[in-house]
C-alpha positions in Angstrom: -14.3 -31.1 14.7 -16.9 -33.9 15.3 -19.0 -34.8 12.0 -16.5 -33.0 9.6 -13.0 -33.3 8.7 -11.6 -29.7 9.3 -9.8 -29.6 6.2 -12.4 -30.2 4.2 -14.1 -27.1 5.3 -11.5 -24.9 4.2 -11.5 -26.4 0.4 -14.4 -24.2 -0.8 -13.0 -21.2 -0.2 -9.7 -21.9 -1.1 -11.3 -23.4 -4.3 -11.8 -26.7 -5.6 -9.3 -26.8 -8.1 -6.8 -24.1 -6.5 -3.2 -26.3 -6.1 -3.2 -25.9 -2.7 -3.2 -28.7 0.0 -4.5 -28.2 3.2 -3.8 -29.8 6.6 -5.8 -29.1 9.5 -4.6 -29.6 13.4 -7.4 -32.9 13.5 -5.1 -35.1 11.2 -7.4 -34.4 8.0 -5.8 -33.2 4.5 -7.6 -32.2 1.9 -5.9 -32.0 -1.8 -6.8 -30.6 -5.1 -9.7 -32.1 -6.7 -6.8 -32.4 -9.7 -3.3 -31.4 -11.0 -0.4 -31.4 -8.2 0.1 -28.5 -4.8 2.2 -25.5 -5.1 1.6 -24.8 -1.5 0.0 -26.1 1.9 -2.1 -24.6 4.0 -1.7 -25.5 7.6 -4.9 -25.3 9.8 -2.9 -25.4 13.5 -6.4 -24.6 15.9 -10.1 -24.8 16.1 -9.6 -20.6 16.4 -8.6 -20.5 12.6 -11.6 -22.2 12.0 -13.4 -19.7 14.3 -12.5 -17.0 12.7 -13.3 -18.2 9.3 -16.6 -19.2 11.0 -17.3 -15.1 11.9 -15.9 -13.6 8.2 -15.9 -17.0 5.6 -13.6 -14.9 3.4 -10.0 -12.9 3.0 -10.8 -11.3 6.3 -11.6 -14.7 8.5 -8.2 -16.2 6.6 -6.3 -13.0 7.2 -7.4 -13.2 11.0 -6.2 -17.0 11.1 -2.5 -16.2 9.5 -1.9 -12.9 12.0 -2.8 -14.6 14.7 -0.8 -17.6 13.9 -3.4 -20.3 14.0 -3.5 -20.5 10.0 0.3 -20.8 7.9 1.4 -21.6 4.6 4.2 -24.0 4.0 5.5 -22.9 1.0 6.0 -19.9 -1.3 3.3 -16.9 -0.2 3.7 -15.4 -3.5 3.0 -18.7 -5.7 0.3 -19.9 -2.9 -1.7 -16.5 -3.3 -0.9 -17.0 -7.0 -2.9 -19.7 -7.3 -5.6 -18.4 -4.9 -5.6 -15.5 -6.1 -9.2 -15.3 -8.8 -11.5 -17.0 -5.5 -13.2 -14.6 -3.8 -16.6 -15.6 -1.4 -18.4 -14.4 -4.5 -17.3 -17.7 -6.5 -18.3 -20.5 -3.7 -22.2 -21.6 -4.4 -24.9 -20.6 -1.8 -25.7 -23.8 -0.9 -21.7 -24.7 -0.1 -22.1 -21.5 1.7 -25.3 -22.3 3.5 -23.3 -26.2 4.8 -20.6 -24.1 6.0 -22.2 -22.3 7.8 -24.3 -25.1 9.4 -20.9 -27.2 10.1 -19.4 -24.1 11.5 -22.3 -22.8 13.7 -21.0 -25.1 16.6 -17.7 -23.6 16.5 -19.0 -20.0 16.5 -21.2 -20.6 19.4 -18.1 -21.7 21.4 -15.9 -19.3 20.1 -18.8 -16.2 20.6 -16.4 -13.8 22.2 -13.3 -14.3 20.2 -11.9 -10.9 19.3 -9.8 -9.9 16.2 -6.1 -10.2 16.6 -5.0 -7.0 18.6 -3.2 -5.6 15.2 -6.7 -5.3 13.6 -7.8 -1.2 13.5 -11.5 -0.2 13.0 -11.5 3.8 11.8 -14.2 6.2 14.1 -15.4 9.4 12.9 -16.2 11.4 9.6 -14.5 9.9 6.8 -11.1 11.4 5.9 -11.4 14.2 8.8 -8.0 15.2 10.0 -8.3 13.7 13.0 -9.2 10.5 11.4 -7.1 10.3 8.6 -4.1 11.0 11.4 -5.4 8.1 13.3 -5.1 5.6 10.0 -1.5 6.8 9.7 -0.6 6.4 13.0 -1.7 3.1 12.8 0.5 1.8 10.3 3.5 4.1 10.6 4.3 5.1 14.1 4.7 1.2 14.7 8.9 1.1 14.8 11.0 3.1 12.5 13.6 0.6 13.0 11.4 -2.0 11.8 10.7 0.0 8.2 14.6 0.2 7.9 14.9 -3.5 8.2 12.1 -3.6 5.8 12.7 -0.9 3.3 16.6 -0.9 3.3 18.8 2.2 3.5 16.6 4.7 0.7 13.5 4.1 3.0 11.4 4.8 0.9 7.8 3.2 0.7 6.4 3.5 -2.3 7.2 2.2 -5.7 10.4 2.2 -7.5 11.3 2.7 -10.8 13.7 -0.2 -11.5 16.1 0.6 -14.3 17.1 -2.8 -15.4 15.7 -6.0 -14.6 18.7 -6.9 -11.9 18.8 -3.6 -10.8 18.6 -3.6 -7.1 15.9 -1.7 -4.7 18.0 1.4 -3.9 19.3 1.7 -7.3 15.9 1.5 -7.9 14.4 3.7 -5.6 16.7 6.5 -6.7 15.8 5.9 -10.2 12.4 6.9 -9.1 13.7 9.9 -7.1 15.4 10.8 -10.0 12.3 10.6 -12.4 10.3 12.8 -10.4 12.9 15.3 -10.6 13.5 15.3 -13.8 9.7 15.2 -14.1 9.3 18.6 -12.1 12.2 20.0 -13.9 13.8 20.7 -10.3 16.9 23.3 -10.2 18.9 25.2 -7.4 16.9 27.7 -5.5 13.1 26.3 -6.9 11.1 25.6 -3.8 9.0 22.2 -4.0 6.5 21.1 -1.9 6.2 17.3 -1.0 2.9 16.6 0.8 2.8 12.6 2.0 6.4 12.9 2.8 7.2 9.8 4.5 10.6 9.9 5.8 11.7 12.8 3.7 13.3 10.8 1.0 12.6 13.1 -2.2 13.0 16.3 0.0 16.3 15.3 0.7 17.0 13.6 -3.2 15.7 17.3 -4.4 17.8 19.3 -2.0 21.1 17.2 -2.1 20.8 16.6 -6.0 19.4 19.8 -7.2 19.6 22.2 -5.0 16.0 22.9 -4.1 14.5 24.1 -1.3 11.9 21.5 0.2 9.2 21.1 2.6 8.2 17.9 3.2 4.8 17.6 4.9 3.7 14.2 6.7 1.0 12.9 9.2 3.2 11.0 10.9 4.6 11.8 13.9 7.5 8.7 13.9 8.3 9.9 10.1 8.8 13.3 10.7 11.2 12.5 13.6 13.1 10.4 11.7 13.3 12.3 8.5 14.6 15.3 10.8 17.0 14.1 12.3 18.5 12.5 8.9 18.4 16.0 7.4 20.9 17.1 9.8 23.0 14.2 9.7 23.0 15.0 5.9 23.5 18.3 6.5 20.4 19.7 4.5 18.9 21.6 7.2 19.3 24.9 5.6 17.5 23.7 2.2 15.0 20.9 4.1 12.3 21.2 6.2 10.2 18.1 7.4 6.7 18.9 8.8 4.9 16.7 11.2 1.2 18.0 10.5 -1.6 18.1 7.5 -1.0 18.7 4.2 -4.4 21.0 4.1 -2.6 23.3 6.8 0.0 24.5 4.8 -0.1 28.1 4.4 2.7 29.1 2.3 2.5 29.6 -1.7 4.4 30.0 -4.8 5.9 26.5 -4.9 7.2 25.7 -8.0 6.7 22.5 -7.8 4.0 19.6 -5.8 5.4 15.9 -5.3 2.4 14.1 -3.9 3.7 10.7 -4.0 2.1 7.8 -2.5 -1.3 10.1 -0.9 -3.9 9.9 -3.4 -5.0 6.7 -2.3 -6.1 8.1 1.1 -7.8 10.9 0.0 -10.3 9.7 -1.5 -13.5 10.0 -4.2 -15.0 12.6 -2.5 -12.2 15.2 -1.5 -10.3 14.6 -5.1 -11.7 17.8 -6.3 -10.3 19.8 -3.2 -7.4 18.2 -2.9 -6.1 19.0 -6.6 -7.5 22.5 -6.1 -5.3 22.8 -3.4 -2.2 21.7 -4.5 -2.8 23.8 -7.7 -2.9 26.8 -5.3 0.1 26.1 -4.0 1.7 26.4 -7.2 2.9 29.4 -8.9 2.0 30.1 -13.1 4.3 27.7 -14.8 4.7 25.2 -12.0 4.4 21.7 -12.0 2.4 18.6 -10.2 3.5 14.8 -10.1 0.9 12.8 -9.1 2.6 9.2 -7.9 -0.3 6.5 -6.9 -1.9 3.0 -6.9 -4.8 3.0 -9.0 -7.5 0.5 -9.7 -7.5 -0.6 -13.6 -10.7 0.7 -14.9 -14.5 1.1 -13.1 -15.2 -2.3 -12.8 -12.8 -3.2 -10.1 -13.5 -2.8 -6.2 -12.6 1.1 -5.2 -12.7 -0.3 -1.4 -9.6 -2.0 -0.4 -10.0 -5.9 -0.1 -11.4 -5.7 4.1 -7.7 -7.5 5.2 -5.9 -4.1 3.5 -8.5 -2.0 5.3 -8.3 -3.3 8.9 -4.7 -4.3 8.8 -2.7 -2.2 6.3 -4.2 0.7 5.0 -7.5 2.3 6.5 -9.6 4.2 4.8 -7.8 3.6 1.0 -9.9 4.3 -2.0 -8.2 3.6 -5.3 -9.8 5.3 -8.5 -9.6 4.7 -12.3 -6.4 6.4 -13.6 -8.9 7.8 -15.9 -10.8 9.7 -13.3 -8.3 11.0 -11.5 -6.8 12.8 -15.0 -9.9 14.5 -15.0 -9.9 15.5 -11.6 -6.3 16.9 -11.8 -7.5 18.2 -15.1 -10.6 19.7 -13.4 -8.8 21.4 -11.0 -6.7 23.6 -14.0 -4.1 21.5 -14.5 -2.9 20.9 -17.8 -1.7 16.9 -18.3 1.6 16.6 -20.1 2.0 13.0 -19.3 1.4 10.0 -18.0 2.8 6.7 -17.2 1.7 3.2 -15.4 4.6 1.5 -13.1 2.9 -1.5 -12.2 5.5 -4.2 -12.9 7.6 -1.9 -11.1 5.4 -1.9 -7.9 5.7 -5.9 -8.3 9.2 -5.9 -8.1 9.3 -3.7 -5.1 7.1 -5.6 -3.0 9.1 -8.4 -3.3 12.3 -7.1 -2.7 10.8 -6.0 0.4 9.2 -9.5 1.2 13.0 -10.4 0.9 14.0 -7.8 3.1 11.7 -8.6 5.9 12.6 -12.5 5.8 16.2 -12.0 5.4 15.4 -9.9 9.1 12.5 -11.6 10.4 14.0 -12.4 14.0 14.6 -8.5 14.3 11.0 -7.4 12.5 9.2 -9.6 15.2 11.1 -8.2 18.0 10.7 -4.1 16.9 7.1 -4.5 16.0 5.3 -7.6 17.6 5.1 -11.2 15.4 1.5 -10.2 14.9 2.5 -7.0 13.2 5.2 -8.8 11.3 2.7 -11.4 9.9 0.6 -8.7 8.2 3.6 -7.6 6.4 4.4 -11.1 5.7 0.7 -11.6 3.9 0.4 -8.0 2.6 3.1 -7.5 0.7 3.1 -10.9 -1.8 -0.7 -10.3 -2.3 -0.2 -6.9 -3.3 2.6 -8.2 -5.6 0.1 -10.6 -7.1 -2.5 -7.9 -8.0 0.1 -5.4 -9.2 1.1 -9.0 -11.5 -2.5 -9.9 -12.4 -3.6 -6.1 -13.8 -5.9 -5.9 -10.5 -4.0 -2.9 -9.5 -1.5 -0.3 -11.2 0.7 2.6 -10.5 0.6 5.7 -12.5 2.5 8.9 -12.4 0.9 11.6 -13.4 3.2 15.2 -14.7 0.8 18.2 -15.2 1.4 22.4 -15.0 -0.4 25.2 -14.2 -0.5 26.9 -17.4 0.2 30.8 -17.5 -2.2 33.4 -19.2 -1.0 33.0 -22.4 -1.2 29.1 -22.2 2.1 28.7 -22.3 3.5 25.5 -20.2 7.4 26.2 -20.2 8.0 22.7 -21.9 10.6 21.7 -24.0 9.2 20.5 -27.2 10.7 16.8 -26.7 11.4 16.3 -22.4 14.0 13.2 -22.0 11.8 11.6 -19.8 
């Protein structure tokens, strides 16, 4: 770019003193103002600068990596590390006002450039069905072949509960099965209800383990298809029942026990109060709610996902204070027995999934588009970092639905 080196437009938003080198496509580097470079970033085109030109933050850099015209040569994790306090918020206005100025003649040429094709922008009311269907469908009925690569043989997406430090992720993941079993107090012939299914994985844990009799309930169509079909391979189908539909359209009753794992976070501020009221309807006196879900750590941290997570990963998300969402569950007449955060736990999950999906990269790209695959790539090591840096955290929430008498049916000491 005439009248600028290229690479030195990237260093204020990468940070002055962030570690990280950067190489641009016009022969430019730019290194940091002091200390040595964990990582490089590699500017490849004038379209990564374009992009950064139309959003000059996470979402203009996000843009640049999924559509290939940005890398990083080095570890993702330990790059976005070192990145990871910068936000647009921290470069000066008048840095911001030169950039701008440098970068006007590249946004002029590059007026029409569109987002990378993998980029989703929600329509309609805010957590309608019909919405809320669409921002599932946009990030699971992608390739179920492509989350098996990713998530290994438990396919399960959501956080594990890792026993031991070098326990590995299907241990893991079965740990966590097995704590929200033991958490609901599951035993033959109870009847639980798992809204936010995925592919059926604590249906089928609670069934083959315990005897239960589960519905699992998800808004994705690819899920539900391939959760039923492993129900009769396993031979559960006379004690599981995978749903493709809406949680809110269930109609049956007397569960004695809720797992929502993994769904708070698209429901919402707004609909919390409904949604525990409805699973606390669905409950019979005595039985029992886990609530499973990312939260942010206290009130003072951005409820929105960062604008990457919300056009590439997950639409719509809204993540709460733990705090708030006790007294919504609490609001709606549950009683909390306990509570725990998981968010090393989530860490460690992430990564073993980063692994997964390099360890199969060639076959990732090929089920679900490189674009798609370079999401994941990004998404995943950055979540890892916030889950590291107390930015976000997992809780499980246990509470009952007292009877008459106030009586909760717990043991005086649970081995949980």
């Amino acid at each position: 770019m005439k009248g600028a080196a290229v690479a030195d437009l990237f260093r204020p938003v990468l940070g002055a003193d962030a570690p990280i080198t950067v190489r641009a496509y016009d022969g430019s580097v730019s290194t940091p103002a002091r200390g040595g470079s964990v990582a490089t970033v590699d500017v490849r085109s004038e379209t990564a600068l374009a992009y950064l030109a139309q959003s000059p933050n996470t979402l203009g850099l996000a843009r640049s990596f999924v559509s290939g015209h940005l890398d990083v040569d080095g570890d993702l994790y330990t790059a976005l590390t070192a990145m990871s306090e910068l936000t647009i918020s921290d470069v000066p206005p008048r840095t911001l006002a030169e950039m701008a100025l440098r970068l006007a003649p590249v946004r002029l040429r590059h007026r029409h450039l569109a987002p990378p094709a993998e980029e989703h922008r929600q329509t309609g009311f805010m957590h309608s069905k019909s919405r809320d269907a669409d921002a599932i469908a946009h990030h699971y009925d992608v390739s179920n072949r492509f989350y098996e690569l990713v998530l290994g043989p438990s396919m399960a997406y959501t956080c594990a509960a890792y026993p031991e430090e070098t326990s590995s992720l299907e241990e893991a993941q079965y740990t966590k099965h097995a704590l929200v079993a033991d958490k609901l107090a599951l035993k033959p012939g109870m009847r639980l209800l798992d809204v936010g299914c995925g592919w059926g994985q604590m249906s089928m844990h609670a069934a083959e383990h315990h005897g239960v009799q589960a519905l699992g309930v998800t808004l994705s169509r690819d899920q539900a298809l391939w959760a039923q079909k492993e129900v009769a391979r396993r031979g559960l189908s006379d004690l599981v029942e995978i749903r493709h539909g809406d949680y809110r359209d269930v109609a049956e009753t007397e569960f004695d026990a809720v797992a929502s794992i993994g769904l708070t976070e698209h429901i919402g501020r707004a609909q919390l109060r409904s949604y525990f009221s409805f699973l606390y309807s669905k409950l019979r006196t005595g039985g029992r709610l886990l609530n499973h879900c990312i939260t942010r750590p206290d009130a003072h941290h951005r409820a929105h996902a960062d604008p990457f997570i919300d056009r590439y990963v997950f639409p719509d998300g809204e993540l709460l204070p733990i705090g708030h969402l006790v007294t919504r569950m609490n609001g709606a007449g549950f009683e909390i027995r306990h509570e725990e955060n998981l968010r090393e736990h989530y860490s460690k999950t992430l990564k073993a999934w980063s692994a997964n999906l390099d360890a199969h990269w060639d076959e990732c790209v090929a089920e679900a588009g490189e674009g798609r695959a370079r999401v994941w790539k990004l998404y995943m090591p950055a979540c890892a970092v916030g889950f590291d840096l107390n930015n976000i955290q997992l809780h499980q929430v246990l509470g009952v639905k007292l009877d008459d008498m106030g009586r909760s049916g717990f043991p005086l000491r649970p081995a949980y």
